[in-house]
N, C-alpha and C positions, 0 to 999 in steps of 0.2 A: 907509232901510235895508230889506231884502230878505230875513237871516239876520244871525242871534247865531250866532258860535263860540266855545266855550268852553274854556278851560286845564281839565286833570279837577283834578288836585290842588290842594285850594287854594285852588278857586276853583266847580265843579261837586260834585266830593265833599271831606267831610272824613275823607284815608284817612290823618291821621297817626297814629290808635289804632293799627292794623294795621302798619303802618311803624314804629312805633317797638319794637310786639311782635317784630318780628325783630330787632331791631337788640339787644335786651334777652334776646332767646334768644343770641343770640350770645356778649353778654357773660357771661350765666351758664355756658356752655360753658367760659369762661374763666376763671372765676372770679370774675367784678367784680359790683359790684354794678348791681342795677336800677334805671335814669336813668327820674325824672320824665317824662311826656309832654310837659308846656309844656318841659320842656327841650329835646326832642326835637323840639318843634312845628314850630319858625322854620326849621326844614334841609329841612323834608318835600318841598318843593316843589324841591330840587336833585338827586332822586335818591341811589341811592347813593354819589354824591360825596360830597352833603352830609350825609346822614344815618352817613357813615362816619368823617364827622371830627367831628361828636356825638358818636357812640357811642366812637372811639377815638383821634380825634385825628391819623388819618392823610388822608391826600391820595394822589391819582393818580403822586404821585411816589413815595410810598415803597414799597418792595418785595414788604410783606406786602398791597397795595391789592390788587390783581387777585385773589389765594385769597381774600378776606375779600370781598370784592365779589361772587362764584360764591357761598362761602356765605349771605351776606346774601338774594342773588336768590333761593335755594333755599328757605331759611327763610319768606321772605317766599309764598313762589309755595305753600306749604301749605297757609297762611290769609289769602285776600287780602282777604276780605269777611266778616272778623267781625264788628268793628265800623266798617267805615266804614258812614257814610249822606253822603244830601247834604245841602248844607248846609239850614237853616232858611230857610225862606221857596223857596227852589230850586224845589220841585215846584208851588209856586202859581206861579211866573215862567214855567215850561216850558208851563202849560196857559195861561198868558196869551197867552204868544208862538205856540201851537200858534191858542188862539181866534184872533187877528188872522191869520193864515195866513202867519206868517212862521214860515218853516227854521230851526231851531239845529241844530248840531253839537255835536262835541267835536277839538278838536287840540289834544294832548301830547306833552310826551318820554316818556311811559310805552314800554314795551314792550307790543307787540299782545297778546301771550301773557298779561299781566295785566290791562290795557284792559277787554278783551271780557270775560275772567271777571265782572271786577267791575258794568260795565254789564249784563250778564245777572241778577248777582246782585241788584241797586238794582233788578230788575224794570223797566227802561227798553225792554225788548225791542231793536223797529227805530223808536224816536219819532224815534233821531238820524236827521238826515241825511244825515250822514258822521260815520265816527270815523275822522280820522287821526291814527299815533302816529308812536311814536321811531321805530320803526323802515319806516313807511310810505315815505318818502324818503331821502335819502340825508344830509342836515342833517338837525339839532336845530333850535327856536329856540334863541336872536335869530334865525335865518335865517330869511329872508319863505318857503322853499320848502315848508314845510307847511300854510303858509297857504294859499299860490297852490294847491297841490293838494284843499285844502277848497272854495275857490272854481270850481274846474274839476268839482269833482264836484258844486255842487249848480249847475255852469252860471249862474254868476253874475260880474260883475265885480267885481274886489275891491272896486270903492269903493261899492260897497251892500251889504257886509259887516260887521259890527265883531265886535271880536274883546276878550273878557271876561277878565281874567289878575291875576294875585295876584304877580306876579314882573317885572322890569324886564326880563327878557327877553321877557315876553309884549308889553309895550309895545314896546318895539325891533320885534319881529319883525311886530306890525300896522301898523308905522309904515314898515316896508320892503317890505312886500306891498299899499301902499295903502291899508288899512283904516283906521279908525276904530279908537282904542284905549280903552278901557274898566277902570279899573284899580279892584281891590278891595282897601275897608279890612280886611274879614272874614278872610282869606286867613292864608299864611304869611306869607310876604314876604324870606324871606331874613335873613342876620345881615348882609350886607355892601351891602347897594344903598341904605338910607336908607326912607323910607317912598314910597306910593304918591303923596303927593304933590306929592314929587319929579322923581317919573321922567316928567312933560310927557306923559300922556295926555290924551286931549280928554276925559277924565269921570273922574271917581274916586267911587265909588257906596257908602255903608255897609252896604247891604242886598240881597238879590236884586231883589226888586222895585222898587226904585230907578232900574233900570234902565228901563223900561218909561217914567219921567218922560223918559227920555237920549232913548230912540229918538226 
């Protein structure tokens, strides 16, 4: 291996304080009351899909999705780095991986416009080698084409890549772009895919530095 890429949510940072702070602005807007975070935990890593059917039970199908999705984004893009940090163990991973002179990134579905914030804010500066997001390509994961555009940017071939993910779609989308998959217990994980070690990654790691035994 040549580069670690990393999923951010989930799996680099733990942003579901701040996610679920919006999603909990929202409902008081409404009047409902304010949902637990471990309630809120397991959705963080879907975006506002998932953090909208949390917080209210709807889906990309119902009507009210798309206004509540613009306010949720809005809400959120206030405070995007109150309290996320990365996870524990994360910043001694990053200066392991930096000593050995191997590249880490970040590729997510986040949106750039919150990405950058937050990596500016975690004081990460330019340590990534790449951050690509949601909206850097033209797919999301499961599609390998975020991947393949990490890989092209740090000029490497995918299969000396692996790619670090809290979600079955980060699995899928390394195993489609060539990589090495890497799945985390620590992470969200979703309400509906089972756990990570289900989803047939080549590694399933409890801890950041876990990883470091994989390489």
């Amino acid at each position: 291996m040549r580069a670690v890429l990393f999923d951010f949510d989930g799996t680099l940072a733990d942003t579901a304080p701040d996610l679920g702070r919006a999603v909990n602005r929202l409902r008081a807007e409404r009047g409902l009351a304010e949902l637990p975070i471990e309630q809120v935990r397991p959705f963080a890593s879907s975006g506002a899909r998932g953090l909208l059917r949390a917080g209210f039970g709807i889906g990309p199908e119902d009507v009210e999705f798309a206004r509540l999705r613009e306010a949720f984004l809005a809400r959120y893009g206030e405070a995007v780095c109150v309290e996320t940090r990365l996870f524990p163990g994360m910043e001694e991973l990053l200066a392991e991986l930096e000593s050995r002179g191997l590249a880490w990134g970040i590729v997510t579905n986040k949106a750039a416009r919150f990405t950058h914030q937050i990596v500016a804010a975690l004081g990460l500066g330019d340590r990534p080698a790449c951050v690509v997001c949601g909206d850097t390509t033209p797919h999301l994961k499961p599609h390998p084409a975020p991947l393949l555009h990490a890989a092209r940017a740090l000029a490497l071939p995918p299969q000396l890549c692996c790619f670090v993910g809290d979600d079955l779609r980060d699995v899928q989308a390394a195993h489609a772009a060539g990589m090495r998959a890497v799945a985390v217990e620590y992470g969200y994980h979703g309400t509906e895919n089972g756990g990570p070690h289900s989803w047939r990654a080549d590694a399933v790691i409890a801890r950041p530095l876990d990883l470091i035994a994989v390489l």
